[in-house]
C-alpha positions in Angstrom: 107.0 75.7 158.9 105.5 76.7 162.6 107.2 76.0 165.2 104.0 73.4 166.6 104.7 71.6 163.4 107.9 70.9 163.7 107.5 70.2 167.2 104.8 67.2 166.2 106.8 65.7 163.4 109.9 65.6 166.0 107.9 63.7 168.5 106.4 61.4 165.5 109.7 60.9 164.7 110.9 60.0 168.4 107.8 57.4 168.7 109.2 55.4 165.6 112.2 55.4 166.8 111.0 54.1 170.7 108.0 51.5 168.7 108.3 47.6 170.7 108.5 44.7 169.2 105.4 42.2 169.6 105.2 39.6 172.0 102.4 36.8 171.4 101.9 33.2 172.7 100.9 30.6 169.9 99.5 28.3 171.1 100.1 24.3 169.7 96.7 22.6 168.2 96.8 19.1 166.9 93.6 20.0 164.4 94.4 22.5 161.8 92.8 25.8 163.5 92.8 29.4 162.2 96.8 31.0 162.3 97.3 33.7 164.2 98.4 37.0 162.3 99.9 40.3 162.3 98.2 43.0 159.8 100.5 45.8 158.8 100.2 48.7 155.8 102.9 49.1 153.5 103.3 51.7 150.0 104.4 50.4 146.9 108.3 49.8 145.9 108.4 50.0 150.1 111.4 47.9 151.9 109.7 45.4 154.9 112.1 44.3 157.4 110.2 41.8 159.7 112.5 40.2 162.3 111.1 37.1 164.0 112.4 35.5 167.5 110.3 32.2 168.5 111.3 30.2 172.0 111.6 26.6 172.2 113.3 24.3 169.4 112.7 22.3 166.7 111.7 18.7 167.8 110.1 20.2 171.1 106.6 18.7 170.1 105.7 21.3 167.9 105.9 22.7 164.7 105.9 26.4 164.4 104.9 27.6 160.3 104.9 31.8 159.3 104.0 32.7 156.1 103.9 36.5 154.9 101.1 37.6 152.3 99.6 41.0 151.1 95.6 41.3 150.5 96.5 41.6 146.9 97.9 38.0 146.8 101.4 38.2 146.5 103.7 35.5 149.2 106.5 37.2 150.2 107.9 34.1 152.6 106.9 31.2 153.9 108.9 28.7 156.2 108.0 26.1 158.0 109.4 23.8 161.4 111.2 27.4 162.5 112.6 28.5 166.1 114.9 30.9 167.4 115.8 34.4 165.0 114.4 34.9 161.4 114.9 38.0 159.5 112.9 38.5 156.3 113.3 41.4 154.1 111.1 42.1 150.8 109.7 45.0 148.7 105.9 45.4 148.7 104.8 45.2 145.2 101.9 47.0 145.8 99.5 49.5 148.2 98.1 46.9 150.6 97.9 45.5 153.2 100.7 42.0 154.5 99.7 39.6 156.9 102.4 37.8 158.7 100.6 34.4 159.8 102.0 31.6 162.1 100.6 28.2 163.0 101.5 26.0 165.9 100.9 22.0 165.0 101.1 19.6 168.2 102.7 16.6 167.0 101.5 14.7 170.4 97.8 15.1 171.2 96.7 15.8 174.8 99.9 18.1 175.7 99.3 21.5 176.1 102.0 23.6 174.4 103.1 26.7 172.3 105.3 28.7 171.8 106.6 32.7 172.4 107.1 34.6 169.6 108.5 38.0 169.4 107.7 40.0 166.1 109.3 43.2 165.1 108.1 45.1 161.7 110.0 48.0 160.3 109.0 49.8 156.9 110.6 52.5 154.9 113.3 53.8 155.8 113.6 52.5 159.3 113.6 49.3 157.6 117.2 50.1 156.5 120.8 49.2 157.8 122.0 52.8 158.8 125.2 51.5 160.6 126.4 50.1 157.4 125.1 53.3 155.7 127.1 55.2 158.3 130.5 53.4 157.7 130.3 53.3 153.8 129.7 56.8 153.5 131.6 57.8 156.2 128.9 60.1 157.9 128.5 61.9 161.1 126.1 60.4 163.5 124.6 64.0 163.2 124.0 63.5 159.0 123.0 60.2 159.6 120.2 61.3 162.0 119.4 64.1 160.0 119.3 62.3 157.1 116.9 59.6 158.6 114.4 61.9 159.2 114.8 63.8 155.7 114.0 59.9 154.5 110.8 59.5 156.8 109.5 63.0 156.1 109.4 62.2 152.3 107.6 59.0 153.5 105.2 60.6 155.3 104.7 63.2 152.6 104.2 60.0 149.9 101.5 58.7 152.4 99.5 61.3 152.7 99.5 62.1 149.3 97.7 58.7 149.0 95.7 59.2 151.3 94.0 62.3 149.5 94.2 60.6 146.4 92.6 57.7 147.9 89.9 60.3 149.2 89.6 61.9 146.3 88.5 58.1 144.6 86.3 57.9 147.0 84.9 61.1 146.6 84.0 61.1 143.1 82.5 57.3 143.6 80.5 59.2 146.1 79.3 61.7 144.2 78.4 59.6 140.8 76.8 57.0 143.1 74.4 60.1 144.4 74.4 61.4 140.7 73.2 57.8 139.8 71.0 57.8 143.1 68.9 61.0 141.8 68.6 60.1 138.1 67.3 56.9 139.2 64.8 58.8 142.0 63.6 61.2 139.0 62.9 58.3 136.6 60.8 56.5 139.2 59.0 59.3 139.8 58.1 59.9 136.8 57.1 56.1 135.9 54.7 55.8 138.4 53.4 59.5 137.6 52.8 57.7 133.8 51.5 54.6 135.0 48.7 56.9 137.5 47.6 58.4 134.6 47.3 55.6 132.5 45.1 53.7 135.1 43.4 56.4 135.7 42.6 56.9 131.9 42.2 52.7 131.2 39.2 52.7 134.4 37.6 56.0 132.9 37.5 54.1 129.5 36.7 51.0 131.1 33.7 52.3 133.0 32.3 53.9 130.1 31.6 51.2 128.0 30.2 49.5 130.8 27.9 52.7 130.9 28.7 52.9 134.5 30.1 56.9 134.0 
């Protein structure tokens, strides 16, 4: 591997590493409204860490919901009249797409509230608990680095070996879609080519018995 390479994945590797959590206001509605969500893309079989700090307190005049879906369907969590921490780990159960959603209810109209919520998402393998990893294997901070990064390299490798499946899909639907696109083109062509000449020959017959030609 060049050294430019290696160089690229080390600082991709760094950025993961230094990624911030969100920080939102939500704010409290007394009509149901549209929630507010977070869209994130996970692989299949994939561990999702989501870790969830909201101010305030239960009883303050609000209710705070979150619920976590993928496009495909599937609910992964839902919880409602939460504050403070909330950590919610699941396995994606497909290639998609997971929303995490929150709505803010006021319970007292004409207040203006809401709420500060702090959201951090972690997939993979920096979704894992590599302290615990660390003391029950009894590793090296130096092997458990190492072997981070040999665990999002293989990630990265999975994920862009659906990506070029996924463009190869889309490929081939391109290419029978301009297959289709042509046949279709040719057959038009040569319908109205068919249908000239039979107007052509219906008015040649027509004004003959008419004695016109």
């Amino acid at each position: 591997m060049q050294l430019p390479v290696i160089s690229s994945l080390i600082l991709f590797f760094i950025y993961l590493g230094s990624t911030q959590a969100l920080r939102f206001d939500v704010p409290a509605s007394s009509s149901r409204t549209t929630p507010f969500c977070i869209r994130d893309f996970v692989t299949e079989n994939q561990l999702v860490v989501a870790k969830i700090h909201s101010s305030g307190h239960v009883g303050d005049g609000q209710v705070l919901n979150f619920y976590i879906v993928d496009s495909v369907g599937n609910e992964y969590r839902r919880k409602k009249d939460f504050a403070g921490n909330v950590r919610v780990a699941f396995t994606s159960h497909s290639n998609s797409a997971f929303d995490v959603c929150f709505e803010n209810t006021a319970v007292h109209r004409g207040r203006s509230l809401s709420r500060e919520v702090e959201l951090d998402i972690e997939a993979g393998a920096a979704a894992r608990d590599w302290n615990a990893i660390q003391a029950a294997e009894k590793l090296k901070p130096a092997e458990v680095e190492l072997r981070r990064i040999e665990e999002l390299t293989d990630e990265l490798v999975d994920e862009l070996n659906y990506l070029k499946r996924r463009e190869e899909r889309l490929r081939d639907t391109n290419e029978s879609t301009n297959t289709r696109v042509k046949n279709f083109s040719v057959c038009a062509i040569f319908l109205l080519m068919a249908l000239g000449a039979w107007q052509v020959n219906y008015l040649r017959n027509y004004f003959r018995s008419k004695h016109i030609l």
